[in-house]
C-alpha positions in Angstrom: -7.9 46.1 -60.6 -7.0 49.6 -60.2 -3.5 50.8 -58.5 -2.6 54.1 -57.4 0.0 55.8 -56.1 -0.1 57.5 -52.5 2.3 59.3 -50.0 2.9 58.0 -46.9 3.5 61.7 -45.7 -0.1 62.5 -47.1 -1.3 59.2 -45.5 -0.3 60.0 -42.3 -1.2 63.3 -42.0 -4.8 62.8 -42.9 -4.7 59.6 -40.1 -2.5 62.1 -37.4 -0.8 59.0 -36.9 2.7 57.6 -38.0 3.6 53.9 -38.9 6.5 52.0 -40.4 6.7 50.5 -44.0 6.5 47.2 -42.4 3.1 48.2 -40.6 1.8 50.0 -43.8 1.9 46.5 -45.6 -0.5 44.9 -43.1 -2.7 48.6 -43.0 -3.3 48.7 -46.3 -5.3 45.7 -46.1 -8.4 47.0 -44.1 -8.6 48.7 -47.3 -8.9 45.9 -49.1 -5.7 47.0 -50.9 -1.9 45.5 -51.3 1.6 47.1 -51.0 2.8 46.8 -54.4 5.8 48.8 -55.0 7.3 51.4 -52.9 10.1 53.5 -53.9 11.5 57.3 -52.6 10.9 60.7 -54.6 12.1 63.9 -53.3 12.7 62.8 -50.1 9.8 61.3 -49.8 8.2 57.8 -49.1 5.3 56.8 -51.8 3.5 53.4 -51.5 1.9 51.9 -55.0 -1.5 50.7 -53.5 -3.3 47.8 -55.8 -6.9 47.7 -54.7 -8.7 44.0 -54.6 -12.2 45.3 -55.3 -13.8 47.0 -58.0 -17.0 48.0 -56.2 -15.0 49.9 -53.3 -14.0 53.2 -55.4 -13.9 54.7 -52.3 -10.8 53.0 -51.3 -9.1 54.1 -54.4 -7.3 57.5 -52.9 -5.4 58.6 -49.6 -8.3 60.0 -48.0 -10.0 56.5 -48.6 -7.5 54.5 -47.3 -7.0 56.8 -44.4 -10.2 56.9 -43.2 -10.2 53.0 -43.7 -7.4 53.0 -41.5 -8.4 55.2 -38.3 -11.9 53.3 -38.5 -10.4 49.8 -38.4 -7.3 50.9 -35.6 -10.5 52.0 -33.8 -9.2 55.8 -33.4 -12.9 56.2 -35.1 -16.1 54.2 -34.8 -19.2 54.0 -36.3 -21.1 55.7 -39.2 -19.2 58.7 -41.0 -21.0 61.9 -40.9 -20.7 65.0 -43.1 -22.6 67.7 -43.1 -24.1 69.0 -46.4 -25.2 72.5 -46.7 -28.1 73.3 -48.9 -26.9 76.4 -51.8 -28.8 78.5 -54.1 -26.8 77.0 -57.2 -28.9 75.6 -60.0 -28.1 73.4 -63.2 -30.9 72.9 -65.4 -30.4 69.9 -67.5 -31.5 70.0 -71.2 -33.8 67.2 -72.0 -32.5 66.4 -75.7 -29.8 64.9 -73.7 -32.3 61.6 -73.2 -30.8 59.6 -76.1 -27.0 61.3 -75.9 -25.9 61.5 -72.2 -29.1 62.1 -70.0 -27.9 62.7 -66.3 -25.9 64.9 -64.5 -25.4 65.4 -60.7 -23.4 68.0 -59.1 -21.8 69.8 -56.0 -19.2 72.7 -54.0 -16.9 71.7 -51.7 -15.3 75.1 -50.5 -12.3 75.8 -48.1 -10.4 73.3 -49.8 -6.9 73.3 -49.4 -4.7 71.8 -51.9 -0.9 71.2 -51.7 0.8 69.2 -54.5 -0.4 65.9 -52.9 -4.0 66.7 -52.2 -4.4 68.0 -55.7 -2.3 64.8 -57.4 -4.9 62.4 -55.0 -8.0 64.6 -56.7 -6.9 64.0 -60.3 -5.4 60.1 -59.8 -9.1 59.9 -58.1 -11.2 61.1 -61.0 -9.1 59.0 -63.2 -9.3 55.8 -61.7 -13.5 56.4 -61.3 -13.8 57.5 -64.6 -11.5 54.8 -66.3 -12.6 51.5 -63.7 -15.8 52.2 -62.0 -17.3 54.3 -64.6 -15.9 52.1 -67.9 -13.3 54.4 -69.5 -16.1 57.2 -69.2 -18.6 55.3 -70.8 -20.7 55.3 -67.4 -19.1 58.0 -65.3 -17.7 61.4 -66.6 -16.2 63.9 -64.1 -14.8 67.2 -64.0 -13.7 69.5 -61.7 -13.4 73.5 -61.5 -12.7 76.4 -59.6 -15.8 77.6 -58.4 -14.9 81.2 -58.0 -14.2 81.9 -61.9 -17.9 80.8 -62.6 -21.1 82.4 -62.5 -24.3 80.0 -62.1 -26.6 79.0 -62.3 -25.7 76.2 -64.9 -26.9 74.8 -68.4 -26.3 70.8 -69.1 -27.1 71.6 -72.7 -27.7 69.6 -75.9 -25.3 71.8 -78.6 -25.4 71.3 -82.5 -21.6 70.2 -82.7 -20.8 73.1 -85.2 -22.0 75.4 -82.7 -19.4 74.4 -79.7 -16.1 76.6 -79.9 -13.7 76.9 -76.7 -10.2 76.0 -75.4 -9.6 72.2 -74.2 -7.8 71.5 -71.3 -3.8 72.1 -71.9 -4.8 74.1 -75.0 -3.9 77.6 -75.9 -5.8 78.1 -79.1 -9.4 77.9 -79.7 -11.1 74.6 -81.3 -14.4 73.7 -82.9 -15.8 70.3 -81.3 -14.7 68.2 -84.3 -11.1 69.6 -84.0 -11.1 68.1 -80.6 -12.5 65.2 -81.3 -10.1 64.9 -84.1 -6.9 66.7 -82.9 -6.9 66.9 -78.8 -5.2 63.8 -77.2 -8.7 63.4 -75.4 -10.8 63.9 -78.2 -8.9 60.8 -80.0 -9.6 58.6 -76.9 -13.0 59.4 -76.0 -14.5 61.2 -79.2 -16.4 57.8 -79.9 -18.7 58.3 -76.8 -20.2 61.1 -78.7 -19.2 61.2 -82.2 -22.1 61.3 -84.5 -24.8 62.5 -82.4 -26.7 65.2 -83.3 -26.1 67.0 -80.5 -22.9 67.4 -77.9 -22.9 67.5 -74.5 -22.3 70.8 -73.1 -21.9 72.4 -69.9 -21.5 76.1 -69.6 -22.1 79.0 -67.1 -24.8 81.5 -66.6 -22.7 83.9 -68.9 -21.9 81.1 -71.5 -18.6 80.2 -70.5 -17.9 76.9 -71.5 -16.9 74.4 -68.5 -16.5 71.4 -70.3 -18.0 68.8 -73.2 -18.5 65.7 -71.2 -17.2 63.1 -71.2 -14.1 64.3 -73.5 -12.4 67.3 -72.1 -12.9 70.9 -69.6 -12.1 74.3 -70.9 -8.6 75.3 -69.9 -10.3 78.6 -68.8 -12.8 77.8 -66.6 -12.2 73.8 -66.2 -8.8 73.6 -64.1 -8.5 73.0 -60.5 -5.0 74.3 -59.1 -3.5 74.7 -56.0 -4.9 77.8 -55.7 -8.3 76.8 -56.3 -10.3 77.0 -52.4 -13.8 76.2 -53.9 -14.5 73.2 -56.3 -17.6 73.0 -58.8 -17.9 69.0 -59.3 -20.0 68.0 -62.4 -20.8 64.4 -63.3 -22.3 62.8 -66.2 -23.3 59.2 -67.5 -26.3 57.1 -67.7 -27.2 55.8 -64.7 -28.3 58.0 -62.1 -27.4 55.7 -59.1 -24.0 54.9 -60.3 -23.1 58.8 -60.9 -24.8 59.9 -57.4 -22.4 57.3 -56.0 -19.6 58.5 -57.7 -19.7 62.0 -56.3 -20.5 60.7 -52.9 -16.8 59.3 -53.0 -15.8 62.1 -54.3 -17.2 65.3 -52.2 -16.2 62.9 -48.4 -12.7 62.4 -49.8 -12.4 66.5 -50.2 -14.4 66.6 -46.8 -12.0 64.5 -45.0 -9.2 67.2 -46.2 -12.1 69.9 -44.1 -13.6 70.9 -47.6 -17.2 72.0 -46.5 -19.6 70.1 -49.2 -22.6 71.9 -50.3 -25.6 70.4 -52.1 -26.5 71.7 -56.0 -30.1 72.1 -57.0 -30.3 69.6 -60.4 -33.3 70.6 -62.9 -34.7 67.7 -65.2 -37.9 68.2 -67.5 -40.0 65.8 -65.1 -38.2 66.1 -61.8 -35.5 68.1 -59.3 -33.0 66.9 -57.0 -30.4 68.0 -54.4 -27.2 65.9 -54.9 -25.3 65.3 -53.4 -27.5 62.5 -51.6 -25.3 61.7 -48.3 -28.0 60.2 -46.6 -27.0 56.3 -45.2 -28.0 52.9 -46.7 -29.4 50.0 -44.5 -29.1 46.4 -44.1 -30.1 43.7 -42.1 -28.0 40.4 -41.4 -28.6 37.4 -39.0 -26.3 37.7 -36.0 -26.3 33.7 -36.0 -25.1 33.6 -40.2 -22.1 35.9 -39.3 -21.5 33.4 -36.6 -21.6 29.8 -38.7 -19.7 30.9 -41.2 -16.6 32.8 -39.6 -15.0 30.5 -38.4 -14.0 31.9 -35.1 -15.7 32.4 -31.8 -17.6 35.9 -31.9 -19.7 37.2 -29.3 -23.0 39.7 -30.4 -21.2 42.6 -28.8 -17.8 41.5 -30.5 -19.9 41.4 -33.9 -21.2 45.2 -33.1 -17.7 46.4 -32.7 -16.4 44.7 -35.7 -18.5 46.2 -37.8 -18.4 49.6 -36.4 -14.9 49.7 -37.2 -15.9 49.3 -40.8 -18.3 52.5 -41.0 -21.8 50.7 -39.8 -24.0 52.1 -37.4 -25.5 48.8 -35.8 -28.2 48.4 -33.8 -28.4 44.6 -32.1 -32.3 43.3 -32.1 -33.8 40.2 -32.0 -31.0 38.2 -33.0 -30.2 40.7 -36.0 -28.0 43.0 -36.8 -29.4 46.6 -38.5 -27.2 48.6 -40.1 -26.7 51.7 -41.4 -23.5 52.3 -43.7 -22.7 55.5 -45.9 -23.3 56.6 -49.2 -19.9 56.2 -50.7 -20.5 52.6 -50.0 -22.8 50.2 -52.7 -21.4 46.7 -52.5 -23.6 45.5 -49.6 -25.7 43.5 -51.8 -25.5 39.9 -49.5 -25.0 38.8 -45.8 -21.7 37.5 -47.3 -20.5 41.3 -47.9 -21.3 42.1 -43.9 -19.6 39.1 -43.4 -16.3 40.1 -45.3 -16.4 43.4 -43.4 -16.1 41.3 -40.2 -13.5 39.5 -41.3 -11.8 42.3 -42.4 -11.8 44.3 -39.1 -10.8 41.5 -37.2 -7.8 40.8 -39.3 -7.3 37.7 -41.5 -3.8 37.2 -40.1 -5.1 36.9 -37.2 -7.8 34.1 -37.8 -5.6 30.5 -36.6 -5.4 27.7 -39.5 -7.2 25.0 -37.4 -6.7 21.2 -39.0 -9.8 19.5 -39.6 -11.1 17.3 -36.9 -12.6 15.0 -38.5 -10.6 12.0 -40.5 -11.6 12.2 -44.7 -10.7 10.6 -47.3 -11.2 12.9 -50.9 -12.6 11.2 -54.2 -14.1 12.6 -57.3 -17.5 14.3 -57.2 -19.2 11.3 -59.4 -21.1 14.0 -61.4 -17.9 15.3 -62.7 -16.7 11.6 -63.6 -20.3 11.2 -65.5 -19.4 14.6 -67.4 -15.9 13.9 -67.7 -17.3 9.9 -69.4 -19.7 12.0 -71.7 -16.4 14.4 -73.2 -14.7 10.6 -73.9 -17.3 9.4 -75.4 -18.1 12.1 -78.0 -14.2 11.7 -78.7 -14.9 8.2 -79.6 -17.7 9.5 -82.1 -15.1 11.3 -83.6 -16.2 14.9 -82.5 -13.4 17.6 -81.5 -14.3 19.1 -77.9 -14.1 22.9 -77.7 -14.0 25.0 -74.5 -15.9 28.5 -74.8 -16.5 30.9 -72.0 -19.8 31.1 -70.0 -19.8 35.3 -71.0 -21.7 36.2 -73.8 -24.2 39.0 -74.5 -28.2 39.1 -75.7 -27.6 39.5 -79.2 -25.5 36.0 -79.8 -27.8 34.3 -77.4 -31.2 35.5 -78.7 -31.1 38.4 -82.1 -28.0 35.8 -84.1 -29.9 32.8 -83.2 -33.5 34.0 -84.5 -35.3 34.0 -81.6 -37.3 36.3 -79.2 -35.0 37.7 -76.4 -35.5 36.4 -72.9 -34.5 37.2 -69.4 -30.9 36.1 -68.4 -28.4 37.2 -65.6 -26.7 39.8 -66.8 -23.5 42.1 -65.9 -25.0 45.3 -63.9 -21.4 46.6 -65.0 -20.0 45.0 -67.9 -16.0 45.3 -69.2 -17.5 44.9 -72.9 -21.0 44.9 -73.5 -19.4 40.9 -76.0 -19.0 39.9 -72.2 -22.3 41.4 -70.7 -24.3 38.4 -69.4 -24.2 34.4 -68.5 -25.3 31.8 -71.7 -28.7 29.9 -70.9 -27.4 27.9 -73.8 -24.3 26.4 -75.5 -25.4 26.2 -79.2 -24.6 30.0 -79.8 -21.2 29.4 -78.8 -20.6 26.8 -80.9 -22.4 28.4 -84.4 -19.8 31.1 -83.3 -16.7 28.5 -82.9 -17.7 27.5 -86.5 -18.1 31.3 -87.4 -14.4 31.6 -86.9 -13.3 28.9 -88.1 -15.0 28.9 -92.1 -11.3 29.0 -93.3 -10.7 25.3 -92.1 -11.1 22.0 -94.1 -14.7 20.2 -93.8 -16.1 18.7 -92.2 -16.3 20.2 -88.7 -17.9 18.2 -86.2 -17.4 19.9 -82.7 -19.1 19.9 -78.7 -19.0 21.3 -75.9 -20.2 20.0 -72.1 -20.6 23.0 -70.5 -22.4 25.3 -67.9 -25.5 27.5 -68.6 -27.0 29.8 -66.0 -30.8 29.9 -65.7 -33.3 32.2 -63.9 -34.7 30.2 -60.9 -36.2 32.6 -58.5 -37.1 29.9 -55.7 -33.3 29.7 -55.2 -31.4 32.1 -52.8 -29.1 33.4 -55.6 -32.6 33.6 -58.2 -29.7 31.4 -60.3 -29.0 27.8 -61.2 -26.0 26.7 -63.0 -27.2 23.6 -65.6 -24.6 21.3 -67.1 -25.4 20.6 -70.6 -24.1 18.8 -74.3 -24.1 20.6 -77.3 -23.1 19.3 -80.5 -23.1 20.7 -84.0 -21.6 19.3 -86.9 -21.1 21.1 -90.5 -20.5 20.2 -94.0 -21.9 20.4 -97.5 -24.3 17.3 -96.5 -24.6 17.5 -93.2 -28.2 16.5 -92.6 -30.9 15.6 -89.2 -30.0 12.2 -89.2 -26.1 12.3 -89.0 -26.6 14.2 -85.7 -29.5 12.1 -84.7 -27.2 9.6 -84.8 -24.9 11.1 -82.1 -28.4 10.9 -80.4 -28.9 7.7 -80.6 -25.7 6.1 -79.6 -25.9 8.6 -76.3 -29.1 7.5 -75.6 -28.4 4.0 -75.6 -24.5 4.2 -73.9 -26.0 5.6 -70.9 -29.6 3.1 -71.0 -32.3 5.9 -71.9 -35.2 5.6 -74.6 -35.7 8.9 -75.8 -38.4 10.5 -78.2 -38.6 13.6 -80.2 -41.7 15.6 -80.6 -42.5 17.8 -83.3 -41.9 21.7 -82.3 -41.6 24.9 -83.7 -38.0 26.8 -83.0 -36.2 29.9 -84.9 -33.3 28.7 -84.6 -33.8 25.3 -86.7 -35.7 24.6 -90.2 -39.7 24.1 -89.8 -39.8 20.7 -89.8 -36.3 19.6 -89.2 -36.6 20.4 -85.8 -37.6 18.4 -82.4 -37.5 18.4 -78.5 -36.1 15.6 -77.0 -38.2 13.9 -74.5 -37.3 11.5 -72.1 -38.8 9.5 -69.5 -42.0 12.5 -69.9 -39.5 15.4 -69.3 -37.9 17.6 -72.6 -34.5 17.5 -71.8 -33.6 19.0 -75.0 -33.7 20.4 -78.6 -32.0 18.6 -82.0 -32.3 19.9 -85.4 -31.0 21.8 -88.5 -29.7 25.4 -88.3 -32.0 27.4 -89.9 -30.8 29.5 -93.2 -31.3 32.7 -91.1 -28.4 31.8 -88.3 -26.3 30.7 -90.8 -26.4 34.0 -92.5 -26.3 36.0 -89.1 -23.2 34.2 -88.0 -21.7 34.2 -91.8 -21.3 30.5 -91.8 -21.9 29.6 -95.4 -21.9 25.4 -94.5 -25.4 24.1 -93.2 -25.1 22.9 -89.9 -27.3 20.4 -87.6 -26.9 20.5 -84.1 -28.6 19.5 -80.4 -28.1 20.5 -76.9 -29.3 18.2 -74.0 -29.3 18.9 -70.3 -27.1 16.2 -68.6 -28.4 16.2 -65.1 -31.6 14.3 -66.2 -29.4 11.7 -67.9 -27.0 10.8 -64.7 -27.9 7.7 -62.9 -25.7 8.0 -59.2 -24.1 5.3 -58.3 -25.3 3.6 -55.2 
């Protein structure tokens, strides 16, 4: 989670309101932050700010946090507004950038005035979007400049690499784009983004000054925001054009709540234009009676619409419903559950009364878990080893390593890692990798797993289900269908099922070593041998056989 470092001078001048220490500790948490340090500098008080939520980069600065804070006291209600100017300025956006780094969105905020704070919030601000939120500048790029040292309109260009030539940021001497890359402290860490393309990213002035060579580095010329600086040029780059536009919506209202005076940027693509930035509000509808239920405290409609305009909505109460409106720098209301949160928040968890439950339980064991936790024991007792692997994986171990067509799964909208990028739909990938890394170890290797895979069910509110499943695989130089069928079998008959297998065709197993495993008229699974293929992909050089089964079909309750 991203931390950042604040002033409470800065803090409190943005809010026009002073608190104690002591009061900052429970503030900070409308902001969905925690105290985590504080310490004194030059006479002055700074707070180290740990932020809870990833999706809430608008949090992630003073300005944030302040206007989280005058919102939630109630010194300000409703919807934010900011007034957007339309401007002459122009960048035209190269379209050989498709394949290398394809958008860019971009806007002035003039009259800015930054003291040492301000400008140390701006830079720790860019940072933590670039680095969380935008994945170490994978997915958001920014840069700031002085506005009044450039002449637009502006080129986005695709550059031949021996072509670029300019001064990086805290550089005195010129340098080629590979010298960057290879020398410039930047260059090391985020060369790789664009290292071995045909063409860099470039963005320069009407005149040809270079502003910067995103996402690595801005010129020290033209590419450095000071003190002095009263008009900023924002420029930023990535992939996604939703998840940039958000990112300098955060970024142009923090400046605006220091009375910077944003003004929009004509952007020029091959097929299409647009005015960012886009500060126009989002909207949402939630049940007034689901806020209600699952609170758990007694809120009246009118106590809901005051709660949530203390946490930037705009509501309108009809017909039972809530519809709001929230701003732009805002994209985590994806579920009833975030409005909910918001509540929660405004009203103040410390303030919610532990109730004890009126009604006399007793606890026990879900019985399905038991019935799982039966099925690890008795694969023990067959003299299997149980591994644990994690639910994360990515398309090509679930699909391209195990020789089959890819299919739709839930993926990560934002991955860490594109290794972590999506949930399994089956467990036998994880298991060919187990043995994968394991090669070096003695024969033979007879491993399982009972574990979760998530499936695409759109008749569900979530479009998800999570399956519990068995996956075996055993390898060594003879492994061969019936060893594992045997593990089949002796299932099968511990838990009082007759099973069949029916001939199928699967890329993942040897023509004709392969079946699904039917019972009671339902496939509830898939037994074979590894096909050749896999092994190869996954540089296993034993041949393995292996099944997975789904064990809800398999569980009788107990009456």
């Amino acid at each position: 989670m991203p931390k950042f470092d604040v002033a409470k001078e800065d803090l409190e001048r943005l809010i026009g309101k002073s608190f104690t220490v002591e009061e900052w500790e429970d503030l900070f948490l409308y902001a969905k932050c925690e105290l985590d340090d504080i310490w004194e500098e030059n006479g002055k008080i700074y707070f180290k700010a740990d932020a809870k939520d990833t999706n809430r980069p608008d949090l992630w600065s003073a300005e944030g946090i302040a206007r989280q804070v005058k919102w939630a006291l109630g010194m300000k209600r409703g919807l934010p507004e900011y007034e957007v100017e339309k401007s002459d300025i122009v960048v035209y956006v190269d379209e050989k950038l498709e394949d290398i780094r394809p958008y860019g969105v971009y806007a002035v905020v003039e009259n800015i005035r930054l003291d040492e704070e301000a400008l140390k919030q701006l830079i720790q601000l860019q940072e933590k979007i670039a680095l969380t939120f935008g994945r170490k500048r994978r997915e958001v790029a920014i840069g700031t400049f002085d506005f009044d040292k450039l002449k637009p309109p502006f080129y986005y260009k695709a550059v031949e690499p021996d072509k670029i030539k300019f001064i990086p940021l805290n550089c005195e001497e010129e340098m080629t784009a590979d010298e960057i890359l290879e020398k410039h402290e930047k260059g090391q860490e985020y060369g790789h983004l664009i290292k071995g393309k045909p063409y860099y990213p470039l963005l320069v002035d009407s005149e040809g000054n270079v502003l910067s060579m995103p996402p690595v580095i801005n010129s020290e010329t033209h590419g450095k925001v000071t003190e002095k600086t009263r008009n900023i040029f924002i420029d930023i780059t990535g992939w996604n054009l939703n998840k940039i536009m958000l990112a300098l919506n955060v970024l142009v209202t923090a400046l605006a709540e220091r009375g910077g005076k944003i003004k929009s940027v004509k952007v020029v693509y091959k097929d299409f234009e647009i005015e960012t930035p886009d500060l126009t509000p989002k909207e949402f509808e939630v049940e007034l009676d689901y806020i209600k239920k699952l609170a758990g405290i007694e809120l009246s409609d009118d106590q809901i619409k005051e709660l949530l305009e203390r946490m930037f909505y705009e509501v309108e109460l009809k017909d039972g419903k809530a519809k709001l409106k929230y701003p732009a720098f805002r994209d985590d209301i994806m579920h009833a559950r975030d409005v909910l949160e918001d509540v929660l928040i405004a009203y103040g968890y410390n303030n919610i009364e532990p109730e004890e439950p009126k009604l006399a339980v007793q606890g026990k064991g879900n019985d399905f878990i038991e019935f799982e936790n039966a099925i690890r024991e008795l694969m023990i007792g067959f003299g299997l080893q149980e591994v644990m692997t994690f639910n994360l994986t990515n398309k090509e171990a679930q699909f391209t390593k195990m020789n089959i067509p890819e299919e739709d799964i839930v993926e990560i909208e934002n991955p860490v890692s594109l290794r972590w990028s999506a949930l399994r739909k089956w467990l036998l990938p994880s298991l060919m990798e187990f043995l994968s890394l394991n090669t070096h170890e003695e024969y033979p290797q007879k491993i399982f797993e009972v574990g979760k895979a998530t499936l695409i069910d759109e008749t569900r509110e979530t479009k998800t289900v999570s399956e519990s499943k068995l996956a075996v695989a055993i390898a060594h130089p003879r492994v061969t269908f019936t060893e594992v069928k045997e593990i089949l079998d002796s299932i099968m008959h511990h838990l009082g099922f007759e099973y069949e297998l029916e001939e199928t065709e699967h890329g993942s197993f040897i023509p004709g070593r392969v079946g699904k495993i039917i019972v009671e008229g339902k496939e509830v699974g898939i037994i074979g041998e590894i096909h050749p293929q896999v092994l190869e992909n996954w540089g296993i050089e034993m041949p393995v056989a292996a099944f997975e089964i789904f064990l809800r079909p398999l569980y009788k309750p107990s009456s």
